[in-house]
N, CA, C and O atoms as a GROMACS GRO file, in nm:
protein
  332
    1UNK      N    1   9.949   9.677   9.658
    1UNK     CA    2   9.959   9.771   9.768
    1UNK      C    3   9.990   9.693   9.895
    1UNK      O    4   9.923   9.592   9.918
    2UNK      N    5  10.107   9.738  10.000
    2UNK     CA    6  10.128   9.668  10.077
    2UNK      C    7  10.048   9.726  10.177
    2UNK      O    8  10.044   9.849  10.186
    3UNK      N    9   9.960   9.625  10.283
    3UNK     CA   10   9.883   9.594  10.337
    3UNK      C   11   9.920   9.656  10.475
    3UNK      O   12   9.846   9.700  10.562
    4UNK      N   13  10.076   9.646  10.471
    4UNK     CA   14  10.107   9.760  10.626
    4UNK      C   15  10.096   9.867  10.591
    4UNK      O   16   9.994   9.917  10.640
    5UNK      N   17  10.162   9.948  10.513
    5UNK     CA   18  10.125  10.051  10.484
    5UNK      C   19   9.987  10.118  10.474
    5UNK      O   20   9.968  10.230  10.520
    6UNK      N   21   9.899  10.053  10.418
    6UNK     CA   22   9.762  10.119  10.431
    6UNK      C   23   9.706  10.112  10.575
    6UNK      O   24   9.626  10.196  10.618
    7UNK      N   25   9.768   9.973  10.672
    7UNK     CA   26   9.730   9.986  10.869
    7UNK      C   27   9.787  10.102  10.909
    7UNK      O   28   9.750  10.165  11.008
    8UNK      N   29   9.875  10.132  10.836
    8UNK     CA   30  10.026  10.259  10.911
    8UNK      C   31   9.922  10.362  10.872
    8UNK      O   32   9.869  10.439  10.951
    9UNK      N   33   9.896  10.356  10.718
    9UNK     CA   34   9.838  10.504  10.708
    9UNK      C   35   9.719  10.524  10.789
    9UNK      O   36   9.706  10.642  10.822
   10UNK      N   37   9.619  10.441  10.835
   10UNK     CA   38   9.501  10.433  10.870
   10UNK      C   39   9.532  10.493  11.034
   10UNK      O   40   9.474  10.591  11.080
   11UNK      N   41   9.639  10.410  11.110
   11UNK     CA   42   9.667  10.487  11.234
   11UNK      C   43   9.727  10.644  11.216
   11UNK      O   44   9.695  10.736  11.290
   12UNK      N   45   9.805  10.654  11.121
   12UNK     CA   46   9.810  10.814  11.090
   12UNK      C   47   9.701  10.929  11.056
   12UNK      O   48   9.730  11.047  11.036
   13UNK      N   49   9.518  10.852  11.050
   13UNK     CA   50   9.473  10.894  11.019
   13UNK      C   51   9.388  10.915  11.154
   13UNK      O   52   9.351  11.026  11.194
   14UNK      N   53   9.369  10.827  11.202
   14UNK     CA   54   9.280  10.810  11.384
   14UNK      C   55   9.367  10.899  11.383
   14UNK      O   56   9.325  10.991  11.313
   15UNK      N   57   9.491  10.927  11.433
   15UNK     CA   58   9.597  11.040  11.514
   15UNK      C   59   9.532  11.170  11.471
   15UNK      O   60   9.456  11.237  11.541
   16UNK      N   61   9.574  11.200  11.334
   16UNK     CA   62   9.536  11.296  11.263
   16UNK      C   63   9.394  11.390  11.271
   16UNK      O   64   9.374  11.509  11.246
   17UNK      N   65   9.306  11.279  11.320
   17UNK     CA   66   9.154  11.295  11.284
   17UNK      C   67   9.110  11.304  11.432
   17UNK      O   68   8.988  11.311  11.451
   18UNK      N   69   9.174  11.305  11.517
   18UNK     CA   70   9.098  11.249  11.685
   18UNK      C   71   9.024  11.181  11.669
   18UNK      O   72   8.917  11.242  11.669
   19UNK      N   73   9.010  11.077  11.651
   19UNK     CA   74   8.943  10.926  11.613
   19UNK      C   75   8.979  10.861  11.711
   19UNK      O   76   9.100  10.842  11.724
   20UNK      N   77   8.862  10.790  11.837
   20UNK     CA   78   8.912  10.722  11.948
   20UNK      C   79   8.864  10.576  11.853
   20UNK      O   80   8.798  10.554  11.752
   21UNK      N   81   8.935  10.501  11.944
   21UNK     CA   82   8.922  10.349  11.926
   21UNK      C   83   8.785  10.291  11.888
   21UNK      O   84   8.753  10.213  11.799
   22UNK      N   85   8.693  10.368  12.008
   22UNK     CA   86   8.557  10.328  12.047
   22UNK      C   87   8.483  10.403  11.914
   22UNK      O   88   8.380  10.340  11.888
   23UNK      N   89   8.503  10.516  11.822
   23UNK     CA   90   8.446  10.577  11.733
   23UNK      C   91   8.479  10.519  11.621
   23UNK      O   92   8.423  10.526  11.511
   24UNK      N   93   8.627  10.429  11.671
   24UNK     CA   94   8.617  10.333  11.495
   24UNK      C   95   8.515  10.228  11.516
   24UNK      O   96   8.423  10.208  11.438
   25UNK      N   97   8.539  10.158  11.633
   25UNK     CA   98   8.450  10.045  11.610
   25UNK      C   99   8.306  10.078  11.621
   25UNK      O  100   8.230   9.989  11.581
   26UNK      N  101   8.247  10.194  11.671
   26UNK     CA  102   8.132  10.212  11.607
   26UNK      C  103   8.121  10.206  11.465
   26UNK      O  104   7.999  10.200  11.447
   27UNK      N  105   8.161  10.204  11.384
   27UNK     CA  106   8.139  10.157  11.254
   27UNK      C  107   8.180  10.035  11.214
   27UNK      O  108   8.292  10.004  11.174
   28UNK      N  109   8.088   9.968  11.226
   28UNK     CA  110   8.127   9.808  11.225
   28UNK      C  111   8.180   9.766  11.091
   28UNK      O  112   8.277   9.692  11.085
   29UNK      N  113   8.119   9.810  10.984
   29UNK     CA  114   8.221   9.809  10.871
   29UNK      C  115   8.330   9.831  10.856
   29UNK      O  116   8.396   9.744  10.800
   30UNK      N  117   8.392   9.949  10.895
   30UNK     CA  118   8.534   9.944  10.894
   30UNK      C  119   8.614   9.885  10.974
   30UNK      O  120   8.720   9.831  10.942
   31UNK      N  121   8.557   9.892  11.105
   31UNK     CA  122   8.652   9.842  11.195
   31UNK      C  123   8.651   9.714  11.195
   31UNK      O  124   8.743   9.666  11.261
   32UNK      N  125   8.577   9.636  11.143
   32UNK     CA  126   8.634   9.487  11.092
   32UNK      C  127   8.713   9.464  10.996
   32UNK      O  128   8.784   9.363  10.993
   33UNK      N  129   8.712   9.570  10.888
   33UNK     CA  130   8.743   9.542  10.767
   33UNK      C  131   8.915   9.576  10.826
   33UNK      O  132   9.009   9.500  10.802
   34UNK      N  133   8.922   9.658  10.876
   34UNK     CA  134   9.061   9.735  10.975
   34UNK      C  135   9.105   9.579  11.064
   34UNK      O  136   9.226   9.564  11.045
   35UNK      N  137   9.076   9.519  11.109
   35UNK     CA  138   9.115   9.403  11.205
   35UNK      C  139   9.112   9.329  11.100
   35UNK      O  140   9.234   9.316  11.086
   36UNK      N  141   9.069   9.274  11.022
   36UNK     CA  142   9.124   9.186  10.860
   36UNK      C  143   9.259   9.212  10.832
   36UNK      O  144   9.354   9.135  10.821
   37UNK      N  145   9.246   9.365  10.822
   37UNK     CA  146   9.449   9.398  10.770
   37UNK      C  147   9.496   9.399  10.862
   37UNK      O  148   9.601   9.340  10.840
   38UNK      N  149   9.494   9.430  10.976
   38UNK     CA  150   9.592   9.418  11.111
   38UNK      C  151   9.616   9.251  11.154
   38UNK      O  152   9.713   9.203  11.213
   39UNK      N  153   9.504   9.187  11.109
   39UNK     CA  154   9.579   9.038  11.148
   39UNK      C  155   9.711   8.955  11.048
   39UNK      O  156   9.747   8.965  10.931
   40UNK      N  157   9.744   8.894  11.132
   40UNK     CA  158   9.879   8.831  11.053
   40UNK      C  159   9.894   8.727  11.020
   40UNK      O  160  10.000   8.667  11.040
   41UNK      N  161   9.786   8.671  10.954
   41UNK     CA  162   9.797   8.521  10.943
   41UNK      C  163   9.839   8.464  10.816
   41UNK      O  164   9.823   8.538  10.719
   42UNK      N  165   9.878   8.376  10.800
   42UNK     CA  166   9.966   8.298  10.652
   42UNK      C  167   9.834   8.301  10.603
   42UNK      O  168   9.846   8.341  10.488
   43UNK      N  169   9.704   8.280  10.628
   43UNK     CA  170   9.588   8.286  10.526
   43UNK      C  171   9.556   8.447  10.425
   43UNK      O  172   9.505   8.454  10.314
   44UNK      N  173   9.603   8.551  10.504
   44UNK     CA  174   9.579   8.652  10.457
   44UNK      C  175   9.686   8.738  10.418
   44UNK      O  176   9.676   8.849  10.365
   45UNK      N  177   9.801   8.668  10.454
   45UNK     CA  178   9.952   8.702  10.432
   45UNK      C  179   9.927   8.762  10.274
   45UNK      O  180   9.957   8.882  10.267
   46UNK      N  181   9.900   8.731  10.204
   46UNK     CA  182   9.900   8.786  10.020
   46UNK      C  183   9.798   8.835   9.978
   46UNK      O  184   9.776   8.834   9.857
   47UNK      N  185   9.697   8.896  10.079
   47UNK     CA  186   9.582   8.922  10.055
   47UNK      C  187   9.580   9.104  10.038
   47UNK      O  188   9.609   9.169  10.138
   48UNK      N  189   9.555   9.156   9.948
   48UNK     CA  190   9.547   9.282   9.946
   48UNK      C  191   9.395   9.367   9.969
   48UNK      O  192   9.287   9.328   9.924
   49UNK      N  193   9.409   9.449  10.023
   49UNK     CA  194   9.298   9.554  10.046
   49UNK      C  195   9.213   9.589   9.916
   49UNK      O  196   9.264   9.653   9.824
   50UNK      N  197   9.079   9.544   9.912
   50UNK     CA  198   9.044   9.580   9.748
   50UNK      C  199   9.028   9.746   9.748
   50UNK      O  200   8.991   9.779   9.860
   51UNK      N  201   9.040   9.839   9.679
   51UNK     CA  202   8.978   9.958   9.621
   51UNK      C  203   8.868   9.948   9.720
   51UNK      O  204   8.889   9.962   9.841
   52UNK      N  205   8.730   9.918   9.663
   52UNK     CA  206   8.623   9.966   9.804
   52UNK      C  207   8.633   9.972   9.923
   52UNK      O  208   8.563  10.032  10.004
   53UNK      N  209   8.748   9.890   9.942
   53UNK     CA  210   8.736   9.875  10.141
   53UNK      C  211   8.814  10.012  10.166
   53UNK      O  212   8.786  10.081  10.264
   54UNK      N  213   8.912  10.047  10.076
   54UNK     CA  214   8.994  10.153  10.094
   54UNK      C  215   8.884  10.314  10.122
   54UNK      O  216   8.876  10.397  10.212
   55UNK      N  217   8.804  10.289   9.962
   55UNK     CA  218   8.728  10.409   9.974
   55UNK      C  219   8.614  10.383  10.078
   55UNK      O  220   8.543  10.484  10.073
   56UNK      N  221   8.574  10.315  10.147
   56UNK     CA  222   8.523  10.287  10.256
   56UNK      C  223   8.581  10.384  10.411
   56UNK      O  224   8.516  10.462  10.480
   57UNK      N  225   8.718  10.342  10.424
   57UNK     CA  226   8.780  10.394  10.508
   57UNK      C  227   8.842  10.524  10.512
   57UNK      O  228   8.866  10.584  10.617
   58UNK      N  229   8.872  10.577  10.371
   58UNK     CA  230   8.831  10.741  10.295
   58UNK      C  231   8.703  10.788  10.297
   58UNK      O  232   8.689  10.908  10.276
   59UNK      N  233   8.596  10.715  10.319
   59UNK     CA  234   8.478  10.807  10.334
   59UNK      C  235   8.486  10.846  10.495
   59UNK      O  236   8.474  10.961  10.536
   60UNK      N  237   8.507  10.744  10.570
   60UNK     CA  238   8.503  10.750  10.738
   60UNK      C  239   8.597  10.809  10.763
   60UNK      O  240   8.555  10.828  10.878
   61UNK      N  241   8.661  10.844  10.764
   61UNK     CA  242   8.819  10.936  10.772
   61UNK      C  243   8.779  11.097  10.695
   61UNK      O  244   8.839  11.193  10.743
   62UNK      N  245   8.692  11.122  10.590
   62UNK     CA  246   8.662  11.193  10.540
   62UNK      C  247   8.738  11.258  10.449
   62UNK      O  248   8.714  11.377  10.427
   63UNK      N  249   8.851  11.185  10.374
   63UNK     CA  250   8.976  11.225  10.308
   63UNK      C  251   8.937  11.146  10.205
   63UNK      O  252   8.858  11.053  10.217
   64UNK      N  253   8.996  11.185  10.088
   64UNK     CA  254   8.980  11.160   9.931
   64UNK      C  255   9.096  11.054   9.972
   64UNK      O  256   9.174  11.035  10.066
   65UNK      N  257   9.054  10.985   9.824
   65UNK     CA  258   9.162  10.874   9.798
   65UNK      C  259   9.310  10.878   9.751
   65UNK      O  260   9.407  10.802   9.742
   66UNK      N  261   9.266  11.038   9.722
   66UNK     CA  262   9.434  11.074   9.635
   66UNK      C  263   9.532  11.147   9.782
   66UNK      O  264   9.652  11.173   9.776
   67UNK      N  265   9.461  11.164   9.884
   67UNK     CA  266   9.542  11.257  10.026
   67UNK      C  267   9.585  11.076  10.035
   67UNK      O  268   9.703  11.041  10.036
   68UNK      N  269   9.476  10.983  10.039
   68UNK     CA  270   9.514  10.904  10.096
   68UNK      C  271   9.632  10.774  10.108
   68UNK      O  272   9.683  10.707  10.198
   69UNK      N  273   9.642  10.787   9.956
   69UNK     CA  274   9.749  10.738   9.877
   69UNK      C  275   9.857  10.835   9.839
   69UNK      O  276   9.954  10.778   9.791
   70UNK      N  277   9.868  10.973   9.847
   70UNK     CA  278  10.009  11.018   9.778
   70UNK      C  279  10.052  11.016   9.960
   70UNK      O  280  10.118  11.117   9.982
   71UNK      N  281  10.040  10.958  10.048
   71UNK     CA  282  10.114  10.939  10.183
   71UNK      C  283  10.195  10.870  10.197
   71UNK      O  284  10.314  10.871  10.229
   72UNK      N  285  10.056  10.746  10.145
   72UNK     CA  286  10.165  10.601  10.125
   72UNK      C  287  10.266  10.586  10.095
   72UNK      O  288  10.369  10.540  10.144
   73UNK      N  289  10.221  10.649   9.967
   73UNK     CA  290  10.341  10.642   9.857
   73UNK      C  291  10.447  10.725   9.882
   73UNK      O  292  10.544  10.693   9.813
   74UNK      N  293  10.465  10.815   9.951
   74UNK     CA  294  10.558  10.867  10.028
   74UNK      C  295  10.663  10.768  10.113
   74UNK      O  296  10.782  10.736  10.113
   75UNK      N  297  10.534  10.739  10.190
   75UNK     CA  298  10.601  10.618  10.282
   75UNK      C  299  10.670  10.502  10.229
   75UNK      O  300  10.778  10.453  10.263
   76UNK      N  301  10.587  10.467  10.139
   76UNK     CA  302  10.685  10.363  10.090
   76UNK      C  303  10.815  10.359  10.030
   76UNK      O  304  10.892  10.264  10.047
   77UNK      N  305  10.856  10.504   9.927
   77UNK     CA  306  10.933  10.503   9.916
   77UNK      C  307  11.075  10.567  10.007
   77UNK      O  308  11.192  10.573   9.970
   78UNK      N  309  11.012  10.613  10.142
   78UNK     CA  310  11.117  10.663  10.257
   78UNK      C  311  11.170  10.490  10.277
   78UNK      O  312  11.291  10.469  10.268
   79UNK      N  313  11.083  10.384  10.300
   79UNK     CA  314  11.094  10.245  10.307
   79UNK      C  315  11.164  10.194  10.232
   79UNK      O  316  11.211  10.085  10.265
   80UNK      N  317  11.203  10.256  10.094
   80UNK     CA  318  11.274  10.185   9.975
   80UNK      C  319  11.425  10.256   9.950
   80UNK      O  320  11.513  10.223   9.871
   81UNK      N  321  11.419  10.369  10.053
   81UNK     CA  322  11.530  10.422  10.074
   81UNK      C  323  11.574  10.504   9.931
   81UNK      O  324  11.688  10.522   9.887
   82UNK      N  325  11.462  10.542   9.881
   82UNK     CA  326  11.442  10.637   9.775
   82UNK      C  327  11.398  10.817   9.800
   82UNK      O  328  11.400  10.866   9.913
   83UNK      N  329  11.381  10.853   9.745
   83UNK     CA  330  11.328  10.995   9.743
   83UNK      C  331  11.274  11.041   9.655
   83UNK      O  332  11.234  11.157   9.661
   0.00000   0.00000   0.00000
């Protein structure tokens, strides 16, 4: 799973959700786990999002894992220049 895509979906989800900045980082779990994938470093460059951190950020968002992934997967393939 590419790792932008799940940051992309996650800001589509604050938008979505009226989720201020200050209400993610009240949850210190996610919003670290959220600044892990938003950083860009060659250490974490190949590092993928495990399953729990995901359903982590589906529980706080309050969306199932399947809203949360058939998006992506949307997205990704608008990205692959597929349909």
């Amino acid at each position: 799973m590419d790792r932008k895509l799940i940051v992309k979906r996650i800001d589509e989800l604050i938008e979505e959700k009226h989720i201020t900045n200050y209400q993610l980082r009240e949850n210190a779990e996610i919003s670290s786990t959220i600044y892990q994938w938003r950083k860009n470093t060659k250490r974490d460059a190949t590092r993928t999002p495990s399953l729990r951190s995901i359903e982590k950020v589906c529980d706080f968002f309050q969306v199932s894992s399947g809203y949360f992934f058939t998006l992506i997967r949307q997205s990704s393939r608008l990205f692959a220049g597929t349909n």
